[in-house]
BAVO-14891 format. One record per residue (C-alpha): residue number from 1; residue in three letters; x, y, z. Coordinates in pm, 1 decimal. Layout:
// BAVO-14891
+-----+-----+----------+----------+----------+
|   i |  aa |        X |        Y |        Z |
+-----+-----+----------+----------+----------+
| NUM | ALA |        X |        Y |        Z |
...
+-----+-----+----------+----------+----------+
This chain:
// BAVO-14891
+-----+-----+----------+----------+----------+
|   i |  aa |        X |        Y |        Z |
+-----+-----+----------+----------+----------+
|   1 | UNK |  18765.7 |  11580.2 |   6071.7 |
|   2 | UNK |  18826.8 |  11930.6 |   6131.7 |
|   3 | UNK |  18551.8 |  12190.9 |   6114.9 |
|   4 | UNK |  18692.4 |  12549.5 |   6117.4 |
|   5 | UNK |  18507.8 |  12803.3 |   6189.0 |
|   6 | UNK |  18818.4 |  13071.5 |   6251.1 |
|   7 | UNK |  19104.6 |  12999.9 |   5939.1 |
|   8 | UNK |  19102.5 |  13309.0 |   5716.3 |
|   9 | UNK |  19422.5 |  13237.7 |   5569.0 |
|  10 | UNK |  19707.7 |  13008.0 |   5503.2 |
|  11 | UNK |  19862.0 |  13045.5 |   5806.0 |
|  12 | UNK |  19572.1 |  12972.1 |   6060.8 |
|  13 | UNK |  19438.4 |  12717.0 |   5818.5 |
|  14 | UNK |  19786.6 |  12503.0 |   5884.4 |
|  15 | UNK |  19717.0 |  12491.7 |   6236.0 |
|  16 | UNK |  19378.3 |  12309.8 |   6154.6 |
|  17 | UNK |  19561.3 |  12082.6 |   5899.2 |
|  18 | UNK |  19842.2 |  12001.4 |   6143.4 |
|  19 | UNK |  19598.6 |  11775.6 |   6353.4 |
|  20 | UNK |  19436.3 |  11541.0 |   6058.5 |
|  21 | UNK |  19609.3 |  11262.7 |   5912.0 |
|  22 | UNK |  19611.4 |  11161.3 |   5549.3 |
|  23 | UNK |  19208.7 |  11033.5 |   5484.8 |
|  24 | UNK |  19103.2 |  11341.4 |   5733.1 |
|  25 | UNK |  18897.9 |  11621.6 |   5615.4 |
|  26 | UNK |  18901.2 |  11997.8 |   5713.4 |
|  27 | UNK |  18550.0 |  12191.3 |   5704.2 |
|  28 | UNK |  18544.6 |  12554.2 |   5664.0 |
|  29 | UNK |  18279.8 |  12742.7 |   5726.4 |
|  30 | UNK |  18424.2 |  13081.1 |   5662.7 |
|  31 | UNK |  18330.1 |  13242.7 |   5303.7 |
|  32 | UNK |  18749.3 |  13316.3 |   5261.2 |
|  33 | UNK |  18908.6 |  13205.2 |   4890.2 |
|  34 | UNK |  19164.3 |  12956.7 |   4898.3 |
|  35 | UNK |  19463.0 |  12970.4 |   4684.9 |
|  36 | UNK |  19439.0 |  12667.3 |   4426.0 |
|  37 | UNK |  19802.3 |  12635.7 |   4497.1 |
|  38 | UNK |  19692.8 |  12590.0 |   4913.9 |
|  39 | UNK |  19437.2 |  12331.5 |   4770.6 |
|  40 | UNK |  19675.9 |  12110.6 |   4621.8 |
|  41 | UNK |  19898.5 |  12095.3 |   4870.0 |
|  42 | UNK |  19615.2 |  11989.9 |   5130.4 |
|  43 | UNK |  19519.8 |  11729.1 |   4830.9 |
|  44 | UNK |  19894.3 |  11595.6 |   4817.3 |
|  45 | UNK |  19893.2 |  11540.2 |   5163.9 |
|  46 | UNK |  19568.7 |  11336.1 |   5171.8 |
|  47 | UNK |  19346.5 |  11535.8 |   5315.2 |
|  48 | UNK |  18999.9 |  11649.9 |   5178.1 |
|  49 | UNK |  18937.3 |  12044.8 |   5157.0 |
|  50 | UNK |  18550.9 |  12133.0 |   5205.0 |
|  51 | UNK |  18350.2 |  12491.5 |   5243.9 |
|  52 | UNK |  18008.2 |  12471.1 |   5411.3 |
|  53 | UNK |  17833.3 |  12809.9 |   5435.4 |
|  54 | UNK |  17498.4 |  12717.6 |   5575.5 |
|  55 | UNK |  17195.1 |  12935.1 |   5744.0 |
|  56 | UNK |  17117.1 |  12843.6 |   6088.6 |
|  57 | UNK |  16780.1 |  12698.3 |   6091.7 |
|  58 | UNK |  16568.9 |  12531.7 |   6408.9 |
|  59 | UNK |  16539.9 |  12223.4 |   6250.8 |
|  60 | UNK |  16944.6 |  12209.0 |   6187.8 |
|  61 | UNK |  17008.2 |  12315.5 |   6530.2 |
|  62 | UNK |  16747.0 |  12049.6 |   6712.7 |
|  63 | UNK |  16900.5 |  11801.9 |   6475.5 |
|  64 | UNK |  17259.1 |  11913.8 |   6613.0 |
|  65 | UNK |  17162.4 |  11927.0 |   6948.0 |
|  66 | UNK |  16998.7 |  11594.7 |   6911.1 |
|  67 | UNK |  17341.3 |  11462.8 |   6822.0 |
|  68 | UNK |  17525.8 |  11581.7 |   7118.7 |
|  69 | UNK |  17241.1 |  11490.4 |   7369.0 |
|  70 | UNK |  17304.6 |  11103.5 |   7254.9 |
|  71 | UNK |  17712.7 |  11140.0 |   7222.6 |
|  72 | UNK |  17764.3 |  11121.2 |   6837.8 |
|  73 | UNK |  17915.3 |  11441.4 |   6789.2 |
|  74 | UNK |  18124.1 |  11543.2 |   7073.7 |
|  75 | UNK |  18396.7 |  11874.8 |   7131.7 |
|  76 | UNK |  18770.2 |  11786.7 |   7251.2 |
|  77 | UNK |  18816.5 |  12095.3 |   7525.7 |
|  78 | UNK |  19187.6 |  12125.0 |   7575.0 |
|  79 | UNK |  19210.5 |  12434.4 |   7761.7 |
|  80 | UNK |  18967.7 |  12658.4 |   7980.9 |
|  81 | UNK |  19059.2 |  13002.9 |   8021.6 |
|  82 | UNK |  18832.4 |  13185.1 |   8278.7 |
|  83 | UNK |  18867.7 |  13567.2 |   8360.8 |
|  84 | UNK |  18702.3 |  13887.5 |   8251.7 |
|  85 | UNK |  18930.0 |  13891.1 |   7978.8 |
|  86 | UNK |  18809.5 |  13556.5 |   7801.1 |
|  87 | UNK |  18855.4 |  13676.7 |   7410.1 |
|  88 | UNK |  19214.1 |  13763.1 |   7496.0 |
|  89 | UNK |  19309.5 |  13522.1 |   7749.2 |
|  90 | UNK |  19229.4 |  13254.7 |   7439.9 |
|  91 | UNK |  19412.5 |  13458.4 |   7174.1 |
|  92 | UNK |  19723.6 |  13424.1 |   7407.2 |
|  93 | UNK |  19671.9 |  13030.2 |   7456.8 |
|  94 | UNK |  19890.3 |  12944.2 |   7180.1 |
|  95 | UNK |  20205.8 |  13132.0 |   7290.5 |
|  96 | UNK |  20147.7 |  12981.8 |   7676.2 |
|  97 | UNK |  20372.4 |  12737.6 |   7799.1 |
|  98 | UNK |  20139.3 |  12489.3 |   7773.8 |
|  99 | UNK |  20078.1 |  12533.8 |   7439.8 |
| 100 | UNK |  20457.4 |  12584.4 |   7372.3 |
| 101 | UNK |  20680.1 |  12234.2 |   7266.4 |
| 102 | UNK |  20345.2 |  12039.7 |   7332.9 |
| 103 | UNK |  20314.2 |  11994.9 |   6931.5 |
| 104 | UNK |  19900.0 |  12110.9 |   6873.4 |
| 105 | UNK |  19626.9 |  12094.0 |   7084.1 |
| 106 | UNK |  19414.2 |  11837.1 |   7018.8 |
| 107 | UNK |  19091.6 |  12008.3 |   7075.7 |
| 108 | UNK |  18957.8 |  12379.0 |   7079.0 |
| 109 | UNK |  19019.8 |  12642.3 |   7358.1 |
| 110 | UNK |  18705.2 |  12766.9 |   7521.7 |
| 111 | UNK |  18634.6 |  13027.6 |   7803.4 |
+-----+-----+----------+----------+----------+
């Protein structure tokens, strides 16, 4: 499972897709319209297309919290970018060498 909370379009949304396997799922949590064309492509690969648009409540969050404290949900880091200039330090991450050939990260870039 992916959940995305960045895709606005096609484009940024393949990136997320390019990491599950048939019998994956991608979560989006943006409030962006997808193309029904876009939607049956995802469904002809094998992959399930979801939107969640929920309100952040304390409750949710303990209960999320609670799930990280004991390991069942858990974030793939695949990169760290440190530096005063953290937002654009990560939107250059793709195009570093790293990135570059490797095929796509397998977890999220943080600062």
């Amino acid at each position: 499972m992916v959940l995305d909370p960045i895709s606005l379009d096609t484009a940024a949304r393949a990136r997320s897709l390019a990491v599950l396997r048939p019998g994956g799922t991608l979560v989006s949590i943006l409030p962006v319209p997808i193309d029904p064309d876009e939607l049956a492509d995802i469904a002809e690969r094998g992959i399930r297309y979801e939107a969640l648009l929920v309100e952040a409540d304390g409750a949710g969050m303990q209960a999320i919290a609670d799930l990280v404290e004991t390991g069942a949900l858990r974030a793939h880091i695949e990169a760290t970018f440190p530096g005063p200039w953290r937002h654009s330090s990560i939107i250059r991450a793709p195009r570093s060498p790293r990135f570059i050939g490797g095929g796509a990260p397998r977890g999220c870039a943080a600062s």
